[in-house]
C-alpha positions as CSV (number, residue, x, y, z in Angstrom):
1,X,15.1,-26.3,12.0
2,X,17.6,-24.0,10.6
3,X,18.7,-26.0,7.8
4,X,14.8,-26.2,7.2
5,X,14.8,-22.1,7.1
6,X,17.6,-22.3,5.0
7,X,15.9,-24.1,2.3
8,X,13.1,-22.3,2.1
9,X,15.1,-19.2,1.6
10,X,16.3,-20.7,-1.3
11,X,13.7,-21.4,-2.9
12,X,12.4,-18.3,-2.2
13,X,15.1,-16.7,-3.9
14,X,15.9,-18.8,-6.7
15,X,13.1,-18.1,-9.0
16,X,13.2,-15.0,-11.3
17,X,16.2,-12.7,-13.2
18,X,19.4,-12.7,-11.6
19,X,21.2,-9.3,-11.2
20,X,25.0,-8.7,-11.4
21,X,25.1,-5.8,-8.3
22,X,24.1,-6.2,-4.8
23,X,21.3,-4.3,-4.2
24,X,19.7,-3.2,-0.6
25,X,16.3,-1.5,-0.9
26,X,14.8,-1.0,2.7
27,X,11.1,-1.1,2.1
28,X,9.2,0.8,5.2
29,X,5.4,0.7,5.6
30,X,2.8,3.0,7.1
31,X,4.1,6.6,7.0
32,X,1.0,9.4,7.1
33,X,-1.1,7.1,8.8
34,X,-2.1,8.1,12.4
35,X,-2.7,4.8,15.3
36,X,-2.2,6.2,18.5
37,X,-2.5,9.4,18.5
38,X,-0.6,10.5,22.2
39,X,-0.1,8.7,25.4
40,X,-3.1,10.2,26.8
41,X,-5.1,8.6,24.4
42,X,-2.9,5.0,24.9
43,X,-4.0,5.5,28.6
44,X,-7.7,6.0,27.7
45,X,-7.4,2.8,25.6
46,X,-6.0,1.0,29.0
47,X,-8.3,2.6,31.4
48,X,-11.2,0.9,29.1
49,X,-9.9,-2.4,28.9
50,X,-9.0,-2.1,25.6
51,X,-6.5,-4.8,24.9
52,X,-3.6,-2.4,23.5
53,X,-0.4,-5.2,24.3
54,X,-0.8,-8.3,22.1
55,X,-0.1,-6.4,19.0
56,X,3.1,-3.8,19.6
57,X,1.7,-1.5,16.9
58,X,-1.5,-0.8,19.1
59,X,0.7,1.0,21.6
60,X,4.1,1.6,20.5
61,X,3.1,2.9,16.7
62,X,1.9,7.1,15.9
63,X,1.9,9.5,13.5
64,X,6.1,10.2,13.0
65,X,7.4,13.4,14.9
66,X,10.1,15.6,14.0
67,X,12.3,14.1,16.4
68,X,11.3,10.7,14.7
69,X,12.4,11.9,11.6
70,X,15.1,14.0,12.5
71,X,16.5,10.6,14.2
72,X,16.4,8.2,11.3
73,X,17.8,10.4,8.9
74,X,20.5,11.1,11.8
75,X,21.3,8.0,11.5
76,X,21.1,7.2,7.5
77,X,23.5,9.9,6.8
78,X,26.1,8.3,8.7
79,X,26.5,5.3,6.3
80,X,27.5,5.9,1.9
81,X,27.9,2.7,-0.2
82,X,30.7,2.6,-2.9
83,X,28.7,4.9,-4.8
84,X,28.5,7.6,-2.3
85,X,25.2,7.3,-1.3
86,X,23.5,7.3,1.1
87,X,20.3,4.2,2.7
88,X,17.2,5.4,1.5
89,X,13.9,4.6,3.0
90,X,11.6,3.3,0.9
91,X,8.4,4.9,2.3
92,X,5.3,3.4,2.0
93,X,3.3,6.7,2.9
94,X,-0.8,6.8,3.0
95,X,-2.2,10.5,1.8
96,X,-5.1,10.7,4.3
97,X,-6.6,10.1,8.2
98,X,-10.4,9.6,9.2
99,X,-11.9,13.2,10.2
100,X,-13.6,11.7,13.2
101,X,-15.8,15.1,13.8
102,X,-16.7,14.9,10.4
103,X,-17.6,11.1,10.7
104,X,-19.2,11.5,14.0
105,X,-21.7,14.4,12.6
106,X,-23.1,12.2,10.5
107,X,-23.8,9.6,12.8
108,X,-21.4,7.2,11.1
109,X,-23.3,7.1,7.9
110,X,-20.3,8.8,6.0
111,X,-16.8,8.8,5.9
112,X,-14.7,11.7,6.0
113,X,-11.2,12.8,5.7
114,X,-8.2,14.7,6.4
115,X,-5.2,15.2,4.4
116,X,-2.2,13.6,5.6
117,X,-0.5,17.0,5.8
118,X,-3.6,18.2,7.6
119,X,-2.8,15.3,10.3
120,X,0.7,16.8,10.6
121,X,-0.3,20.7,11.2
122,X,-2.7,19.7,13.7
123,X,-0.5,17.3,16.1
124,X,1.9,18.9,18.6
125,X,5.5,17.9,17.7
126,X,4.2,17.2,14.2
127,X,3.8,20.4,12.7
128,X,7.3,20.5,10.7
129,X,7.3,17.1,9.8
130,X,6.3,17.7,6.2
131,X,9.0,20.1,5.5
132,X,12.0,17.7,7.0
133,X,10.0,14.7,5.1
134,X,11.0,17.1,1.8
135,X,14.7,17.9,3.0
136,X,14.6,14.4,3.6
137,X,13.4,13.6,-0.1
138,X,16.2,16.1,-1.3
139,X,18.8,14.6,0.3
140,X,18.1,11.0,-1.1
141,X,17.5,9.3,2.2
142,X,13.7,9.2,1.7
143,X,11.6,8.4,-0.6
144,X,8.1,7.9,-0.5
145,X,5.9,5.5,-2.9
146,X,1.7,5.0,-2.6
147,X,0.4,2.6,0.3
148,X,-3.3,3.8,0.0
149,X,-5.0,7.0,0.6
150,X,-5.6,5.8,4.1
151,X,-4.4,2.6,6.6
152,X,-8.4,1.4,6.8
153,X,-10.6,-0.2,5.2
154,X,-13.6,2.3,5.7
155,X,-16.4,0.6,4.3
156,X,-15.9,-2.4,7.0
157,X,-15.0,0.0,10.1
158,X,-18.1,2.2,9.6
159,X,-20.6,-0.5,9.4
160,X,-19.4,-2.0,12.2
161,X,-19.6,1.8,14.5
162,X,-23.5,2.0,13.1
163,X,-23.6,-1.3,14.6
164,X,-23.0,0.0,17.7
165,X,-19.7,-1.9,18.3
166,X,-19.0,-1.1,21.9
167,X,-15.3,-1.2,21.8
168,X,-15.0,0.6,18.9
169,X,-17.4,3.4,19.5
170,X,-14.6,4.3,22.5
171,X,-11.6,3.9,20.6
172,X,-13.1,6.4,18.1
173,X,-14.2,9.0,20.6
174,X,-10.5,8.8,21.3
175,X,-10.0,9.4,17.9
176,X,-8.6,5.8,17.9
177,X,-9.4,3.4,14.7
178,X,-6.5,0.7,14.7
179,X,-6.9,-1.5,17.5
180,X,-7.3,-5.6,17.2
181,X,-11.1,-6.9,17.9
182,X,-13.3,-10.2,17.2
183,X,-16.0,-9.8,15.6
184,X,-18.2,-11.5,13.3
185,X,-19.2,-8.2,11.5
186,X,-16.2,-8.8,9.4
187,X,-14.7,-12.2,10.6
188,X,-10.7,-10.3,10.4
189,X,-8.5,-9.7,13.0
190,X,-8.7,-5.7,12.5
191,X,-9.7,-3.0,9.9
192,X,-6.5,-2.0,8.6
193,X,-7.0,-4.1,5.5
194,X,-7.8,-1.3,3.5
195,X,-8.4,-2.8,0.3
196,X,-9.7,-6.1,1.7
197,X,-13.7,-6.5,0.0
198,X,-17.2,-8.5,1.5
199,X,-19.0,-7.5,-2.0
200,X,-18.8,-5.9,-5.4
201,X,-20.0,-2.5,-3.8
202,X,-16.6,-2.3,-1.5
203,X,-14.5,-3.4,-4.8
204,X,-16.2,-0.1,-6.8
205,X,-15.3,1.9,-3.5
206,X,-11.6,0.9,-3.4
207,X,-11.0,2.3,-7.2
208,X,-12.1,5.7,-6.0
209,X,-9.9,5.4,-2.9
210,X,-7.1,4.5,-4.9
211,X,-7.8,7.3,-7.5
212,X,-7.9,9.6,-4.5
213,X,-5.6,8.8,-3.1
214,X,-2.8,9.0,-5.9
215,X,-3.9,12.6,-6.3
216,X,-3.2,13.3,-2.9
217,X,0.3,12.0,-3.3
218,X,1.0,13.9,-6.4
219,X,-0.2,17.2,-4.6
220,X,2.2,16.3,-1.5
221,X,5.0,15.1,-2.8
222,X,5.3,16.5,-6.4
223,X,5.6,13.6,-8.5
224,X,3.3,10.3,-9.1
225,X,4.5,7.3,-7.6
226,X,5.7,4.2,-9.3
227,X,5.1,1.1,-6.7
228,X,2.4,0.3,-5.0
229,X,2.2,-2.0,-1.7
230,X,-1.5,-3.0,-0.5
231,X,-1.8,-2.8,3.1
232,X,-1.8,-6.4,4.9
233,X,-0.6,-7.1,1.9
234,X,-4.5,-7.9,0.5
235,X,-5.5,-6.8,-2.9
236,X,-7.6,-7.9,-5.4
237,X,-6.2,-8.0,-8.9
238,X,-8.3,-6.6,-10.5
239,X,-7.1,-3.2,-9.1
240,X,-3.4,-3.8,-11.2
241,X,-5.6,-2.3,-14.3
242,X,-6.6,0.4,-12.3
243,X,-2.7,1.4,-10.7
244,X,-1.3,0.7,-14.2
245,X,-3.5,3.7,-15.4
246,X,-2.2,5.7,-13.0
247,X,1.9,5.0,-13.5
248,X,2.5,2.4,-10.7
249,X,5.1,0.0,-12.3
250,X,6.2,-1.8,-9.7
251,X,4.1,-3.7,-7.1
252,X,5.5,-4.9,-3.4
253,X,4.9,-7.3,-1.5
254,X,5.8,-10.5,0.0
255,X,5.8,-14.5,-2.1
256,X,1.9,-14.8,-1.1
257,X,-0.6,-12.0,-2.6
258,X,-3.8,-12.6,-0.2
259,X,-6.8,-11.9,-3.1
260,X,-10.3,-11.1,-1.1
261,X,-13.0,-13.3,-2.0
262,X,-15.8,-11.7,-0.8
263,X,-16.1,-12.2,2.8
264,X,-14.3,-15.9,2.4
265,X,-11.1,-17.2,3.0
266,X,-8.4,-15.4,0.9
267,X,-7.1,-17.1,-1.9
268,X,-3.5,-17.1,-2.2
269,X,-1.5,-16.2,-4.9
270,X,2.5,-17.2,-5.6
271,X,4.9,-14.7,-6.7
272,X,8.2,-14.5,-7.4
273,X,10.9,-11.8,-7.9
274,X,10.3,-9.9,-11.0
275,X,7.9,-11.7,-12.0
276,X,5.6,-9.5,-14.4
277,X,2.1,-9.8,-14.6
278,X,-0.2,-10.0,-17.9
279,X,0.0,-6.1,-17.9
280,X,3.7,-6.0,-17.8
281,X,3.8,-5.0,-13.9
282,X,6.9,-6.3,-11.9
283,X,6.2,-7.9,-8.2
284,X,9.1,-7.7,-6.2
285,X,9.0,-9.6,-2.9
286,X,10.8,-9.0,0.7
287,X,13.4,-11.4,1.0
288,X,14.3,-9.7,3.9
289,X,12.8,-8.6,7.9
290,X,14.0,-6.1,10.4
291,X,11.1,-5.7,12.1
292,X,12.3,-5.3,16.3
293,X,9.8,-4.1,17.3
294,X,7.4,-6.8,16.4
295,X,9.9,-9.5,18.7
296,X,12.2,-8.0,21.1
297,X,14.1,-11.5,21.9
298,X,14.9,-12.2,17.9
299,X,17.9,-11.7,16.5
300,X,16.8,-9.8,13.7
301,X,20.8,-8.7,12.5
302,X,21.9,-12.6,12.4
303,X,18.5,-13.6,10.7
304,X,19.2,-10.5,8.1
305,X,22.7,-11.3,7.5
306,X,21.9,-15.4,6.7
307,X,19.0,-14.3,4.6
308,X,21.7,-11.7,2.7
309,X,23.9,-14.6,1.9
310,X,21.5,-16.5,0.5
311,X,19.7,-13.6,-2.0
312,X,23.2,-12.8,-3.2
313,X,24.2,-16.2,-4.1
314,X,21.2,-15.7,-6.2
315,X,22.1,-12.9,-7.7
316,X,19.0,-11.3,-6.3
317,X,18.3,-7.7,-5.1
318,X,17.4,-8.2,-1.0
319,X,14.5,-5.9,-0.3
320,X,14.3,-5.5,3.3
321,X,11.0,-5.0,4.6
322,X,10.2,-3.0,8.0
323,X,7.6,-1.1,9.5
324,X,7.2,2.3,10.6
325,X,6.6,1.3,14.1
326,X,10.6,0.3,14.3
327,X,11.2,4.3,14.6
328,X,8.6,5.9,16.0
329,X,9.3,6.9,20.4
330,X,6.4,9.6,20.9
331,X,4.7,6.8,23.1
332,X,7.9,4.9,24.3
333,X,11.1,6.8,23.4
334,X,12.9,3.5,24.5
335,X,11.8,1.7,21.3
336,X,13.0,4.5,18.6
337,X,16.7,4.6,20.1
338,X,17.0,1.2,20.9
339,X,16.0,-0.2,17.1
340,X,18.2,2.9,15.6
341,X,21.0,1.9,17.0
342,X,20.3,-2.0,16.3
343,X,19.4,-0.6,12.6
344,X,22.6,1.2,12.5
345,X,24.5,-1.8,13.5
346,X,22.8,-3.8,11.3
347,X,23.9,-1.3,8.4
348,X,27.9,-1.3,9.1
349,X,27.8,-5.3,9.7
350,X,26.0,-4.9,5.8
351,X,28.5,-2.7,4.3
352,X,31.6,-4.6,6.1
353,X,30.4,-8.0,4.9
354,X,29.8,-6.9,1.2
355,X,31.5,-3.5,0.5
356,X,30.4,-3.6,-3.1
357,X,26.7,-3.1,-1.9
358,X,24.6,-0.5,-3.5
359,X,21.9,1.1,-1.9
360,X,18.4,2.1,-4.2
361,X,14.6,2.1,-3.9
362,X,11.9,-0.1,-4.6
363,X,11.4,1.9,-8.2
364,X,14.7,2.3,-9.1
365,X,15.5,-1.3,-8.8
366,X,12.1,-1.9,-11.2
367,X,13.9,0.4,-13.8
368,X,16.9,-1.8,-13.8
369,X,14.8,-5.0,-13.9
């Protein structure tokens, strides 16, 4: 079974332009976006029978804190490559939240939202983490890049409130829009596909999202992002046009792009390390997990450091992908200090294997490419 894992990394990593460095991007998604908003509202979930415990990011995932932040970058600052500097996160950060007052005085008919930084001033322990997200910019240990304007698709999500989706319609009086359901409304496992399209109408809708939501980035963060990474990893291609006309470069993701096909099974497109696309955009793919708390019993440090071998044989960059969720402990403080100190760990073992490591983010790396 190994040996079979083995080969597969390999041929994962064999295609594309080899690189003379070693380069470690750690590429993080879902930063902005609000799941569970307190452990109140986790309890509320519970107390309905929500099923909140087959998918760890339905109650271990929220909106990051100032402790969350101030504990990652904590921990970042401990470790310099050869270079001096410093990991970096590669944040994959969504600009906006539903405005469930908003939505809910329409009667569902229309969506509304927040600002991210809205989200942020109105949620206790929250309220600075904007201004160390910029400290954490200046001191090159964060760095955020466009995942959407929001973690949702809403075009999906408020059909299926007006439909009168029972579990639903509780989760969002809770001010709750990220939990698992079945349903045939939308025949997915959840609604955080935000770029995932039934018709023609929702493809038009995503462009304005997208367009949206890059100006909201700009006003946050002060400068246009360069990558892109869909959430779910869904997008259709046609959207590439519309990122390429507003700067994004680079796109992320992992070796299978799933392209909606209106309402049908996905169809799966290949892709390979710096591969470039018709309009001279570069994919670059995760070649890499840390993900702990997704699987608490997996060895996520051994897998890391096998799948490292193998990428630099290759003379490939390793672009380690991780979620969010890994370092968040408003709703279980247990699971932020636990994976730190695995992530530390994981760090030195990196920078004792292969000293000549250099640490960069997703857009950097597409500069060099």
């Amino acid at each position: 079974m190994l040996i079979l894992k083995d080969i597969k990394r390999h041929i994962t990593n064999f295609p594309g332009k080899r690189i003379s460095k070693k380069l470690i991007v750690f590429e993080s998604d879902d930063w902005g976006s609000e799941r569970i908003p307190s452990l109140e509202r986790l309890e509320y979930l519970i107390s309905n029978k929500i099923d909140v415990y087959s998918n760890p990011f339905n109650h271990l995932d929220s909106l990051e804190t100032e402790d969350d932040l101030s504990a990652l970058f904590e921990t970042l600052t401990r470790f310099k490559d050869r270079q001096g500097n410093h990991p970096v996160i590669t944040a994959n950060s969504v600009t906006a939240n539903p405005d469930f007052k908003k939505i809910m005085a329409s009667d569902f008919k229309e969506y509304h939202y927040e600002s991210t930084l809205q989200t942020y001033r109105n949620k206790p322990g929250c309220k600075n983490s904007y201004q160390l997200i910029r400290e954490g910019i200046a001191a090159g240990i964060y760095h955020p890049q466009f995942h959407g304007r929001e973690h949702l698709n809403v075009r999906q999500w408020l059909n299926a409130l007006q439909s009168g989706n029972e579990i639903l319609l509780r989760a969002f009086h809770a001010g709750i829009y990220g939990i698992d359901i079945n349903s045939e409304l939308k025949k997915r496992n959840n609604f955080m596909a935000a770029f995932d399209g039934n018709n023609e109408q929702e493809d038009v809708e995503h462009r304005k999202i997208i367009k949206e939501g890059m100006s909201l980035f700009k006003k946050a963060f002060g400068f246009t992002s360069r990558s892109f990474i869909a959430p779910c990893y869904i997008w259709h291609p046609s959207l590439e046009e519309l990122l390429k006309e507003h700067e994004i470069k680079y796109i992320q993701g992992l070796p299978i792009q799933f392209s909606p096909n209106h309402g049908v099974k996905y169809k799966k497109i290949y892709h390979y390390q710096g591969e470039r696309n018709r309009l001279k955009q570069i994919y670059f793919v995760r070649n890499c997990f840390f993900e702990p708390s997704l699987n608490h019993g997996y060895n996520w440090i051994k897998d890391c450091l096998r799948r490292l071998e193998i990428i630099f044989f290759w003379g490939k960059p390793a672009i380690i992908g991780t979620h969010r969720v890994n370092f968040i402990g408003s709703l279980n403080e247990e699971n932020r200090k636990r994976n730190l100190d695995l992530f530390s760990d994981l760090i030195k073992k990196i920078i004792k294997t292969w000293p000549d490591i250099e640490f960069t983010t997703t857009d950097k790396l597409g500069d060099l490419y």
